[in-house]
C-alpha positions as CSV (number, residue, x, y, z in Angstrom):
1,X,115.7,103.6,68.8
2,X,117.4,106.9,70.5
3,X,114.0,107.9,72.0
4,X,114.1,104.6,73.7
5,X,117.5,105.0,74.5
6,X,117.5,108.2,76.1
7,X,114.3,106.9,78.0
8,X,116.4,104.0,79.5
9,X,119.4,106.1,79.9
10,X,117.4,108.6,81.9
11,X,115.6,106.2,84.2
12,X,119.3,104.7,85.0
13,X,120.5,107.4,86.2
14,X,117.6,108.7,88.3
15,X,117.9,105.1,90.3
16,X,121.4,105.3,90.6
17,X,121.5,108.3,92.3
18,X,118.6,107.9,94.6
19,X,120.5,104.5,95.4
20,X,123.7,106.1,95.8
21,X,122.1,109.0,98.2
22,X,118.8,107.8,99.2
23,X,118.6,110.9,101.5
24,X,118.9,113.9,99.3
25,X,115.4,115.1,98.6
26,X,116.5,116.5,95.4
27,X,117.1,113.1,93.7
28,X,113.6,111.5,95.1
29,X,112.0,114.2,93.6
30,X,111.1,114.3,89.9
31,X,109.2,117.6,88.4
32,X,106.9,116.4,85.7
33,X,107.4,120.1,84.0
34,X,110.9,119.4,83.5
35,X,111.3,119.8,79.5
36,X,114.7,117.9,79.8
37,X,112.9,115.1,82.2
38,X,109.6,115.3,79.6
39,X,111.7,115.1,76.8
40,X,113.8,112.0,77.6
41,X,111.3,109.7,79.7
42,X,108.4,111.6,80.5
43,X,106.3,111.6,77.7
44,X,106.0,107.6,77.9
45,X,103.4,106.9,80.0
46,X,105.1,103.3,80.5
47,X,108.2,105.3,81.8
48,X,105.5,107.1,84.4
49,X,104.6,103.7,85.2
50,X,107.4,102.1,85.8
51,X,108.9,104.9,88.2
52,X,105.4,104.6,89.9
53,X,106.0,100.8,90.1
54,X,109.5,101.5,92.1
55,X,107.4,103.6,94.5
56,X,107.2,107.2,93.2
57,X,104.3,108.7,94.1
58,X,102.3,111.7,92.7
59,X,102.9,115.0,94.9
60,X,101.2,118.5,94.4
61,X,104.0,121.2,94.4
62,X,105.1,122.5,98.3
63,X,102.1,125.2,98.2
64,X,99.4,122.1,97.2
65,X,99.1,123.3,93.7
66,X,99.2,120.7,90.9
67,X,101.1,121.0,88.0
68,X,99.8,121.5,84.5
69,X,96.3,120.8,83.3
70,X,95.2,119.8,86.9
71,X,98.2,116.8,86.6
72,X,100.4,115.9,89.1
73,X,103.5,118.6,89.7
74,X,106.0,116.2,90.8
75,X,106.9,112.5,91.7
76,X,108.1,112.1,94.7
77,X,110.0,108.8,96.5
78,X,108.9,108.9,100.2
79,X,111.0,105.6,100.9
80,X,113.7,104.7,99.2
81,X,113.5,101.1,99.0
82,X,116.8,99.8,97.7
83,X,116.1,96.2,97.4
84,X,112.9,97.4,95.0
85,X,115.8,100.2,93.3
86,X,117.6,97.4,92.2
87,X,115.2,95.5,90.9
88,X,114.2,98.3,88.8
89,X,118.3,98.5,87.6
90,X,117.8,95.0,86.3
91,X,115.1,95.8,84.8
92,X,116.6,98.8,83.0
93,X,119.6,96.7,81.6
94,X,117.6,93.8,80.7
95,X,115.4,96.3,78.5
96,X,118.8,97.5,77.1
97,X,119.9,94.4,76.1
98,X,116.4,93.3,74.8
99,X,116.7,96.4,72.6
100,X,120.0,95.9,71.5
101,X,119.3,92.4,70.2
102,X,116.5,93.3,68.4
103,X,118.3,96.0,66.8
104,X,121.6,93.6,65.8
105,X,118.9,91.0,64.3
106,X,117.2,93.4,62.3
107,X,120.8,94.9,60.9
108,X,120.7,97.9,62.9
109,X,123.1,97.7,65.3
């Protein structure tokens, strides 16, 4: 469906650029508050997961507060580790074309 879309969509292009500047803080940081971020691939708790599985980590904001409701303010990527990155591209596309394939057999796509 377009929420799983957008959810794959979104975690694409957060990999891409942390593999394409692994340096820039701004791209190996993710604010969990983020309505556009929330919207697109933070309300799954798989998509949480599966950026936690690629080695982002929960991070307090820069004063040590938490976010919301005592949560987590951010995920954060200490090390950008572009081997495990990669990996997590493959496993983006692979969901894509799982999803389109189930679409096409059920006559929606």
């Amino acid at each position: 469906g377009e929420k799983f879309d957008a959810a794959l969509d979104t975690c694409k292009t957060l990999l891409q650029n942390v593999l394409e500047q692994p340096d820039e803080a701004k791209f190996r940081t993710i604010r969990l508050g983020n309505a556009a971020f929330h919207q697109r691939l933070g309300q799954f708790p798989s998509g949480i997961a599966l950026l936690r599985s690629l080695g982002f980590e929960d991070a307090n904001a820069a004063d040590g507060s938490p976010g919301g409701d005592g949560l987590p303010a951010y995920l954060a990527l200490p090390v950008a580790d572009a081997a495990l990155l990669a990996q997590g591209l493959v496993l983006v596309a692979a969901s894509r074309e799982a999803s389109l394939l189930v679409a096409s057999e059920r006559g929606g796509g």
